[in-house]
C-alpha positions as CSV (number, residue, x, y, z in Angstrom):
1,X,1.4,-25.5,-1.4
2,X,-2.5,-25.2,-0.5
3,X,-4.9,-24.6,-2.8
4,X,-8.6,-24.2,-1.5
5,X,-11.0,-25.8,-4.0
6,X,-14.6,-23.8,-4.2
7,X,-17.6,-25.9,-5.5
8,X,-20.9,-25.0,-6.2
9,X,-24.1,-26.4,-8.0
10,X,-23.3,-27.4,-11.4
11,X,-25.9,-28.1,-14.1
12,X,-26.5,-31.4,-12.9
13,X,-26.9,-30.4,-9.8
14,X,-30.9,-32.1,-8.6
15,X,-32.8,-28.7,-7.6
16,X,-34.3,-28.8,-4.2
17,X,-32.3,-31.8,-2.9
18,X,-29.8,-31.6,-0.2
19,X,-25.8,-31.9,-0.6
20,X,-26.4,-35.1,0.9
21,X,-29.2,-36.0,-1.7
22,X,-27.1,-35.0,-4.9
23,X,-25.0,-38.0,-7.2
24,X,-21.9,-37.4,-5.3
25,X,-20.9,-41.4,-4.5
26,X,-17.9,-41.3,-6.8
27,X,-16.6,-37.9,-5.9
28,X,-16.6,-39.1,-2.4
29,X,-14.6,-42.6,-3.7
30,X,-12.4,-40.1,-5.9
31,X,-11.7,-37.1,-2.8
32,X,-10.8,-40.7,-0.1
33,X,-8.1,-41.5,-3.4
34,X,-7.4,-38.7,-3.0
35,X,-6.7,-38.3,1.0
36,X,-4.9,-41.7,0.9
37,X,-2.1,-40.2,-1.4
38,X,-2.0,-37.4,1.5
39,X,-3.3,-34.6,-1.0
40,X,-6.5,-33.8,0.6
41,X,-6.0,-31.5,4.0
42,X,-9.7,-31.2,5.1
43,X,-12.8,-31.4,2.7
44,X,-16.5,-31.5,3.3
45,X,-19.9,-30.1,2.1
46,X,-21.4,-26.7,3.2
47,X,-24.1,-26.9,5.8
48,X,-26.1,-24.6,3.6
49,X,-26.0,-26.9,0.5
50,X,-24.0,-24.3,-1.7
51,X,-21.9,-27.1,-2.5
52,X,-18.3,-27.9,-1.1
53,X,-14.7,-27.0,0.2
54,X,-11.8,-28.7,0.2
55,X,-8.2,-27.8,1.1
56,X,-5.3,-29.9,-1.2
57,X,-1.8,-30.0,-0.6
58,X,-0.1,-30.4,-3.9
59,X,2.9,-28.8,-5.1
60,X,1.6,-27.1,-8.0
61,X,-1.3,-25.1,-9.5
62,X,-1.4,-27.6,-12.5
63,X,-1.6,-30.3,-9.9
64,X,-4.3,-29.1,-8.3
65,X,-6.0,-28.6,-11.5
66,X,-5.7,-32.0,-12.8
67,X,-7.0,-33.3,-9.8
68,X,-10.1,-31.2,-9.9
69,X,-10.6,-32.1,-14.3
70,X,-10.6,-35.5,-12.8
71,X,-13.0,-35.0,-10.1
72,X,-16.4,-36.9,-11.1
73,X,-18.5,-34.0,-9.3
74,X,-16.8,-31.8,-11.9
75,X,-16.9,-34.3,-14.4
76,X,-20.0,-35.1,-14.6
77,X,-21.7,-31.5,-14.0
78,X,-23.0,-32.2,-10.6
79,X,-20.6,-29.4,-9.4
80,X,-18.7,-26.4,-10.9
81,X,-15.6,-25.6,-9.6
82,X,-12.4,-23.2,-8.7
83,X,-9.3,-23.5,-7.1
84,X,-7.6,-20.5,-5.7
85,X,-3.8,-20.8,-4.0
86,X,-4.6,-20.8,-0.1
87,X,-2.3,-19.4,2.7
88,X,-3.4,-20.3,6.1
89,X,-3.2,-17.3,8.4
90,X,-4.9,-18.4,11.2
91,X,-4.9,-22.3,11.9
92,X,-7.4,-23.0,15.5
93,X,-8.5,-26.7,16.6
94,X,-11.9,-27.0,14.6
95,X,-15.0,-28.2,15.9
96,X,-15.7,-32.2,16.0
97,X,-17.9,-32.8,13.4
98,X,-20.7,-34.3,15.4
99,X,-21.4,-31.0,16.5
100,X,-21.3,-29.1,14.0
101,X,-25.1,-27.9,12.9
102,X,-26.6,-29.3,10.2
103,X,-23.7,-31.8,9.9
């Protein structure tokens, strides 16, 4: 199954910095863990700076949810989080990410 994973400033979140600018070094570590056990489908930050989605295939809900508990961005309250089951309707080549704006 998919599950899309929704986050979005938590209380440690640094006001008035960028995604980029925020303590996300060991989420990054934890989401390429992650990716290397083939769970992660396609992740990345919002352009905007609301924070972040990723796409996970795991085979259940509580699967998904342990991996997010575990997740230092939720873990240590840089982000908040939800996961929602995710059915992809519509699947087009996406954009390289070079060219994407504000990437």
């Amino acid at each position: 199954m998919l599950f899309a994973f929704f986050y979005t400033p938590g209380p440690n979140w640094l006001p008035g910095k960028s995604v980029n600018e925020q303590p996300l070094q060991h989420h990054v570590g934890y989401m390429l863990q992650q990716h290397a056990q083939g769970k992660v489908a396609i992740a990345g930050p919002l352009v905007d700076n609301a924070g972040g989605l990723n796409v996970f295939r795991t085979e259940t809900l509580e699967e998904a949810q342990a991996i997010m508990a575990h997740d230092p961005a939720i873990t240590q309250g840089v982000c908040v989080g939800e996961i929602h089951p995710w059915f992809p309707l519509i699947i087009a080549d996406l954009p390289d990410a070079n060219n994407v704006p504000g990437a």
